[in-house]
Structures are given as structure tokens and as C-alpha cells.
C-alpha positions as CSV (number, residue, x, y, z in Angstrom):
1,X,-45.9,-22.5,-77.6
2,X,-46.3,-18.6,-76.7
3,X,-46.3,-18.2,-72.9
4,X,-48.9,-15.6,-71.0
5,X,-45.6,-13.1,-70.7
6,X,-45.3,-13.5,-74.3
7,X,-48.0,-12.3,-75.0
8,X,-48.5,-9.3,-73.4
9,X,-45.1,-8.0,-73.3
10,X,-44.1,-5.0,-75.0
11,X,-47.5,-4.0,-76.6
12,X,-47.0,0.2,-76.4
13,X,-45.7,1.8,-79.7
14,X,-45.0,4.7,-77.7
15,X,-42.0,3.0,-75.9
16,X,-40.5,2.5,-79.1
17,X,-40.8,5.9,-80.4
18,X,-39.6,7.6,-77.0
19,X,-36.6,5.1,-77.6
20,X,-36.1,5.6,-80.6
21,X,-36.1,9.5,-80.1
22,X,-33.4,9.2,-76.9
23,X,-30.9,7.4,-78.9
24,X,-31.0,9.3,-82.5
25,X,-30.6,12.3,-80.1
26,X,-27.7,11.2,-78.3
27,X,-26.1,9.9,-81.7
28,X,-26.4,13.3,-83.5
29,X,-25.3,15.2,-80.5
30,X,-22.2,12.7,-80.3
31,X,-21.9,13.3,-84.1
32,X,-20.9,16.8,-83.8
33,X,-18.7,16.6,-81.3
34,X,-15.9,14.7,-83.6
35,X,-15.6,18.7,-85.2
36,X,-13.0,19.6,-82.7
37,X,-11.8,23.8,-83.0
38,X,-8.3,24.4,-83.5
39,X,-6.0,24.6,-80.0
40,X,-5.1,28.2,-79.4
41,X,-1.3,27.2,-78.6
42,X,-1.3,26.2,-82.8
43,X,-2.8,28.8,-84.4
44,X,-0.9,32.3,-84.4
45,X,-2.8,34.1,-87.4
46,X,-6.0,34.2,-89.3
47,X,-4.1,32.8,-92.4
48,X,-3.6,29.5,-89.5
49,X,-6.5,29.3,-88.5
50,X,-8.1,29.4,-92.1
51,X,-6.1,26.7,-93.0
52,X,-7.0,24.6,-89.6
53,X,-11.0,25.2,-90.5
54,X,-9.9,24.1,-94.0
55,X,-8.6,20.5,-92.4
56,X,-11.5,20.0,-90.8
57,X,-13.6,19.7,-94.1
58,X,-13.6,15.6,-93.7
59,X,-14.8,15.4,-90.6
60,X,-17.9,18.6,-91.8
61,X,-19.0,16.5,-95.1
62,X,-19.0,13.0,-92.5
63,X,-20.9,15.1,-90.7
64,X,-23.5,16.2,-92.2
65,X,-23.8,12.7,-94.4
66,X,-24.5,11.1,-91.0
67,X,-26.8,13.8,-90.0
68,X,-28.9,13.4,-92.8
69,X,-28.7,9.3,-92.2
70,X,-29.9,9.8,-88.6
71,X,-32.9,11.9,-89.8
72,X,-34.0,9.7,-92.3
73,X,-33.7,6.8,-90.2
74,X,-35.9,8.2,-88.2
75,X,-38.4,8.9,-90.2
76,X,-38.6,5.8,-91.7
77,X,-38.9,4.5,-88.1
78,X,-42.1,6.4,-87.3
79,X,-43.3,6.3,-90.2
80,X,-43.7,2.3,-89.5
81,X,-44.8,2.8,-86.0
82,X,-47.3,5.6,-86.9
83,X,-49.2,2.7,-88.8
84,X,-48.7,-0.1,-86.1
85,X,-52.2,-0.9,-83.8
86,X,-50.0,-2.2,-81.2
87,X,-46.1,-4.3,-81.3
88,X,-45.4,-7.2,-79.7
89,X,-42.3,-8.7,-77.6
90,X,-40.7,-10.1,-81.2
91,X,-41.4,-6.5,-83.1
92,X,-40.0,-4.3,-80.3
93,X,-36.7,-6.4,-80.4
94,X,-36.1,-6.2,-83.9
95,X,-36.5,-2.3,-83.4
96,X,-34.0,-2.8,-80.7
97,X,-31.8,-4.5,-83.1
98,X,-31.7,-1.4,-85.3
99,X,-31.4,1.1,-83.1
100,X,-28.3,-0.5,-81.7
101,X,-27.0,-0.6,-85.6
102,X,-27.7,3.2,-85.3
103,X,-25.3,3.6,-82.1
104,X,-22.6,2.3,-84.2
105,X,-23.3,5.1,-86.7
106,X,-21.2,7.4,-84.8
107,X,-18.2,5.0,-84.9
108,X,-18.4,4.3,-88.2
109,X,-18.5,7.9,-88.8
110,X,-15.1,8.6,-86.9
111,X,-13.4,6.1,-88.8
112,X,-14.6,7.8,-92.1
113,X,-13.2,11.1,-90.8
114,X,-10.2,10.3,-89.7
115,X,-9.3,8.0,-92.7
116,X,-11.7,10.2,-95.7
117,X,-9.9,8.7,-98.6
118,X,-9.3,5.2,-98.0
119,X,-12.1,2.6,-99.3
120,X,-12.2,0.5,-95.9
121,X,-13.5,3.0,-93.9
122,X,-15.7,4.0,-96.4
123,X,-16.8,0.5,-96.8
124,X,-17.7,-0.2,-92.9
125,X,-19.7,2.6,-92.9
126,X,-21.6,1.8,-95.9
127,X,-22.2,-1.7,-94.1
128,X,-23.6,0.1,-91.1
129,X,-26.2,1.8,-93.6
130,X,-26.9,-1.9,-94.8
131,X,-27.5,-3.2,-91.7
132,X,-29.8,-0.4,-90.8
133,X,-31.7,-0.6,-93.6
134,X,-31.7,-4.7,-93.4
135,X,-33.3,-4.2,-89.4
136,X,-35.5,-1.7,-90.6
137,X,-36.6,-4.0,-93.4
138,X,-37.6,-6.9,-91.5
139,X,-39.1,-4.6,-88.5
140,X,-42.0,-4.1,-91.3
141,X,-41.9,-7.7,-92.5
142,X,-42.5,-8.8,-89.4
143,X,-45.2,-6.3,-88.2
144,X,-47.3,-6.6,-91.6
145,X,-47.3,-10.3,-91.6
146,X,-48.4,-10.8,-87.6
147,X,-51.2,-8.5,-88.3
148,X,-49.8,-5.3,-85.9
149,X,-50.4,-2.7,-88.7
150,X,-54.0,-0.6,-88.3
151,X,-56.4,-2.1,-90.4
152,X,-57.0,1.5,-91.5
153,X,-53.8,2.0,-93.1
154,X,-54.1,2.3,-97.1
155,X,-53.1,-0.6,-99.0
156,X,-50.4,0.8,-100.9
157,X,-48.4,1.8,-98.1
158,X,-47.0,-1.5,-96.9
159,X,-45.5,-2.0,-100.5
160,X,-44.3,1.6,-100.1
161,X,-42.6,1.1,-97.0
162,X,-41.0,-2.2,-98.9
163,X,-40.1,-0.3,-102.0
164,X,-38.1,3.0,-100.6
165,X,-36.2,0.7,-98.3
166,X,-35.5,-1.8,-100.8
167,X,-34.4,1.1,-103.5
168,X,-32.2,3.0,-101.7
169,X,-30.2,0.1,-99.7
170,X,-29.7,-0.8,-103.5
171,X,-28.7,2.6,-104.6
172,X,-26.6,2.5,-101.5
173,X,-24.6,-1.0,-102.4
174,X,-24.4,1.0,-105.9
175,X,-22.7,3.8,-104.3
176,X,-20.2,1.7,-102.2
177,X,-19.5,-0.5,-105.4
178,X,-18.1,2.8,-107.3
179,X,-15.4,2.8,-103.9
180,X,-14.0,0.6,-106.2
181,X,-13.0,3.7,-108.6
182,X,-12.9,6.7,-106.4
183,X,-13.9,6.8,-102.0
184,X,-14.7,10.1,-102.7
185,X,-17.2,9.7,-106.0
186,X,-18.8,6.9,-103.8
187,X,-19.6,9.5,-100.9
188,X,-20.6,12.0,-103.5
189,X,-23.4,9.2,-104.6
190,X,-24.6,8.7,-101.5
191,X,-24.8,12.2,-100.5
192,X,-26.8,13.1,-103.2
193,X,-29.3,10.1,-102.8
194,X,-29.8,11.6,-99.0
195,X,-30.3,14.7,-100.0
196,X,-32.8,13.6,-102.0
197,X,-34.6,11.3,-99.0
198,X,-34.4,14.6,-97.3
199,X,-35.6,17.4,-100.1
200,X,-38.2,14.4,-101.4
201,X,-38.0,15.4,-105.4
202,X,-40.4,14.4,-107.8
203,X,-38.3,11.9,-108.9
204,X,-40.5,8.4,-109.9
205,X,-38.1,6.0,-108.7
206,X,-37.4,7.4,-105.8
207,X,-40.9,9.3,-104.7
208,X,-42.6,9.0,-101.3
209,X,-45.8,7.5,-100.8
């Protein structure tokens, strides 16, 4: 049986979202600081120091890859709480669950850097992109069947919420299944399919609501 506490714990959307903003900051500000410039004591010409940007070229593509993941993590996280009345205790943790799923992003990030070409590390951070996008998933399961979302909210929105997340986590498992044949052809996947989260295309499949 729900207790009193229960019941009135953790009712404010706005806690969330002010949350949820604090941590994708920190994680993207985090992100960047894994480009690290050349030392001086190494580099002795511009033809050096060319070369030492050059190296860095991993760790830029990562980068920006994780950048884009952040921001469209985050969108699809206010885009669910822009259509909540109200959460509850059991709502908020699950949106605590993925937001500590997305403070791993920068880890998984690292270890894609540092090792670009090896399927592992490609692999672990595909499964923190899975595990995101599983969190995120059942944060709107949950809210839409305990009645949170506004009862002005169109009806084809809840499937629309269902559908991107459930399209592009498969697209994603797609893109970490052609690992198999090339790391790099499997990032190249995935960073179009962001890219395309981000620019939003007229493309059916894969159109927002």
C-alpha cells in the first residue's frame, strides 16, 4: 500500500528539468576537455604541430558524436516532461536512472577515443546509448500509463514519443551490429542517424511529430 510520503513526494516537473539541465551541462563541458592541445616542449614547428592537431582527430569525431547524443537526449527528455501534469516519486526515479546512464556518457566517450578502432570500445559505448534510450523508454511508459501526462496533450504524441525512441535504439543496435565489419563504418552510421535527430529531415521513418 502507497504511504502519505508516497504520495506526495516528488510532484514538481521543474525539479527534473533543472536536473536534467545541471548534469547534460556538466557532461558536455567534461566532454571537451578530453581534446587536450599539444605540450609546447613537443612541438618545434608548424609542420609538428599540424601533425599533433591531425592526431587529435579521434578524440574531435567522439566528440562531437557525444555532443550531438547529449543534445538529443535532452530534448527527448523535455520533450516528455513538457507533456507531464505533474511526476510522481516512481517517475522522478526512473529519470534519475537515465540521467546517471548519461554521466557515464563521458566515460564511454574516453574509452572510444583513446582506443577509436577497436570494436569493444565501440561496443560499450553503443550500450551506453542503449541504456539511455531503454531509461528514457520506460520514463514515458510509466508516465502515460499512471495518468501524469496533460490530458491536453494530442493523442498521437504518446505513440510518437514510443516510435522515435523505439526506431532509433533499433537503428542504433543496427549500427553497432556493422562493428562486426568495420568500428569505423559503425560510427559513420551512427553519426549520420544523429545528424539527422539533430537537422530533423523529411525523412518518413524517421520524422518528428
Amino acid at each position: 500500500m502507497e504511504t502519505p510520503y508516497n504520495r506526495l513526494a516528488a510532484q514538481d516537473t521543474g525539479r527534473i528539468a533543472a536536473l536534467s539541465d545541471g548534469i547534460f551541462a556538466f557532461a558536455m563541458t567534461v566532454l571537451v576537455l578530453e581534446i587536450r592541445i599539444p605540450e609546447n616542449i613537443d612541438i618545434h614547428s608548424q609542420a609538428e604541430l599540424w601533425a599533433s592537431l591531425t592526431a587529435l582527430g579521434p578524440r574531435v569525431v567522439t566528440w562531437l558524436m557525444s555532443l550531438m547524443t547529449l543534445g538529443i537526449f535532452w530534448v527527448g527528455q523535455q520533450t516528455q516532461l513538457n507533456q507531464l501534469q505533474r511526476t510522481d516519486r516512481n517517475v522522478s526515479w526512473l529519470h534519475f536512472l537515465f540521467l546517471a546512464v548519461i554521466t557515464a556518457l563521458p566515460l564511454s566517450t574516453r574509452l572510444l577515443a583513446q582506443y577509436f578502432t577497436f570494436e569493444l570500445a565501440f561496443l560499450i559505448y553503443w550500450l551506453n546509448l542503449l541504456l539511455a534510450g531503454l531509461a528514457l523508454l520506460a520514463c514515458w511508459r510509466y508516465s502515460d500509463r499512471s495518468g501524469l501526462v496533460r490530458e491536453d496533450v494530442p493523442a498521437h504524441v504518446s505513440p510518437a514519443i514510443y516510435r522515435r525512441i523505439i526506431v532509433y535504439q533499433s537503428l542504433y543496435a543496427f549500427g553497432a551490429a556493422l562493428s562486426i565489419f568495420s568500428t569505423p563504418l559503425a560510427m559513420g552510421f551512427i553519426f549520420i542517424l544523429q545528424l539527422n535527430s539533430a537537422i530533423a529531415p523529411r525523412i518518413p521513418i524517421l520524422s518528428d511529430f
